[in-house]
Structures are given as C-alpha cells and as structure tokens.
C-alpha positions as CSV (number, residue, x, y, z in Angstrom):
1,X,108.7,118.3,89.1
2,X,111.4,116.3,88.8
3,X,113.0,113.3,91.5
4,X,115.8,114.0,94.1
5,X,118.7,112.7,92.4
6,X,120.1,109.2,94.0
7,X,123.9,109.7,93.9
8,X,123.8,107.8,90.6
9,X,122.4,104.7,92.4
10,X,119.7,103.1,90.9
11,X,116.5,102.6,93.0
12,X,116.4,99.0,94.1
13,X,113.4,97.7,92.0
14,X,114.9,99.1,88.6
15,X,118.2,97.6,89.8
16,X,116.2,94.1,90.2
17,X,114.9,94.0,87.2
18,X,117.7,95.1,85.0
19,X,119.3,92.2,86.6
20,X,116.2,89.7,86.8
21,X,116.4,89.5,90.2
22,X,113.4,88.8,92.8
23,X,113.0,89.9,96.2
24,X,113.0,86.5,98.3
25,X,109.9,88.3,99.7
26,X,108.1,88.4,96.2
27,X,108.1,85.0,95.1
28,X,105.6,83.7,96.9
29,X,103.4,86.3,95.5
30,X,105.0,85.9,91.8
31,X,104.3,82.6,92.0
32,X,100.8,83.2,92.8
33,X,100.2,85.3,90.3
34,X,101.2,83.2,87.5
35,X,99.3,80.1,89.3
36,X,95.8,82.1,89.0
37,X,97.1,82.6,84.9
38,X,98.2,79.3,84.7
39,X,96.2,77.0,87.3
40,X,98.0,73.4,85.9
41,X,101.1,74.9,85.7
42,X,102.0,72.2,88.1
43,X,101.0,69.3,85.4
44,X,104.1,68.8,83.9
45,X,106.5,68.1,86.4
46,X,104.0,65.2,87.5
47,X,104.2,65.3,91.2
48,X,103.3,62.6,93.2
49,X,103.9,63.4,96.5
50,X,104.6,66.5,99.0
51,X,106.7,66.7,102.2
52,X,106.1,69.4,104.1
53,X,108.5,69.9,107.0
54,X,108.0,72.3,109.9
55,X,104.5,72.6,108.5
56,X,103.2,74.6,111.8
57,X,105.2,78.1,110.0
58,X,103.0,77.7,107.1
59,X,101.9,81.1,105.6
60,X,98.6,81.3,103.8
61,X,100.2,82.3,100.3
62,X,102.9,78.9,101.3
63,X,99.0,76.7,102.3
64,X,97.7,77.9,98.5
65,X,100.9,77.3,96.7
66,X,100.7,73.8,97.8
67,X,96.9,73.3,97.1
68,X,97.7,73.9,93.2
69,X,100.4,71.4,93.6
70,X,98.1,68.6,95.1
71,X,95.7,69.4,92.3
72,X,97.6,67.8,89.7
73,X,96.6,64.6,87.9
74,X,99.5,62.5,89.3
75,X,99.3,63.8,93.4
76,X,99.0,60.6,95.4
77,X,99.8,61.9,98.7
78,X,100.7,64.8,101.0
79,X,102.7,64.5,104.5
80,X,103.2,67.1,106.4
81,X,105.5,67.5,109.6
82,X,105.0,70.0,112.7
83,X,104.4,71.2,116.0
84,X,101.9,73.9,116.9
85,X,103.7,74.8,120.0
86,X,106.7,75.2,117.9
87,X,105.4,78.0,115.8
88,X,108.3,80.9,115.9
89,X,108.1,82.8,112.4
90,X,104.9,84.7,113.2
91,X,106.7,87.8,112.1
92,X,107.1,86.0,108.5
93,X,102.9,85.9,108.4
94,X,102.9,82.3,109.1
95,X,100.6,80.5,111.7
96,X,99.7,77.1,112.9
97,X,96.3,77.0,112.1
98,X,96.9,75.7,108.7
99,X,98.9,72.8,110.1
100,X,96.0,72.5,113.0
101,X,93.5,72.2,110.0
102,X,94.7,68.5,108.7
C-alpha cells in the first residue's frame, strides 16, 4: 500500500533532518547517545567546574549528562543550587531526588 498523501507537506522528522534541525526534546537523548560512543568526549573543552542552578528539576538523562562532564581529567568541583520543595517541572521527567542525593 501506499501512504495517505500529506498535502505536499513533509512529515516533521524528514523536514528536521533536511534542515538539521533537533527536537529540543531529543537532545538530551542525542547527546547521550554520542556520550556512550564517545565517553571523554568532554576532555577537550577541559572543564573545571559545574554550576548547576535550580538543581531540584534535574531529570535523570540531565543527572548522567553531567556525570560524563565531572569525569573529565580537569573537573575540580561541582556546585549545585536548589530547593526540593520548589520542584515544578515534574511533567518535564525531572525530580528532586537527584538534588536530595548530594
């Protein structure tokens, strides 16, 4: 069979691409990705140290993306900003308990 026709528009993702264009949703993930292919990808902008503001709406992808960071050679120190009670983007998949875990 073939698809419905569109109208001549072009579905969204093949509309992204041709214009190399990311969902804001998908970069966390993309990032991800190419973290577990590149694990010092990090390395070479020689980060030394991590403000995280509003840390109680971290999401679990946001908590890995910044372990790779602090695994880099130069990472002296991480600071990180927050109230629990304060926790509003639940709909986003975030929750405090990273933030409760320092």
């Amino acid at each position: 069979g073939s698809l419905p026709s569109t109208g001549g528009i072009m579905p969204c993702n093949a509309l992204l691409k041709k214009e190399c264009l990311v969902e804001y949703a998908d970069q966390e993930m993309l990032l991800l990705d190419m973290l577990e292919k590149d694990p010092y990808y990090f390395e070479q902008y020689g980060l030394r140290h991590i403000l995280v503001d509003e840390c109680q709406d971290t999401s679990e992808n946001q908590f890995r993306i910044l372990k790779y960071m602090a695994c880099t050679s130069s990472f002296e120190s991480l600071m990180v900003v927050g109230d629990d009670s304060q926790s509003i983007y639940g709909f986003r998949y975030t929750t405090p308990k990273f933030f409760l875990q320092f």
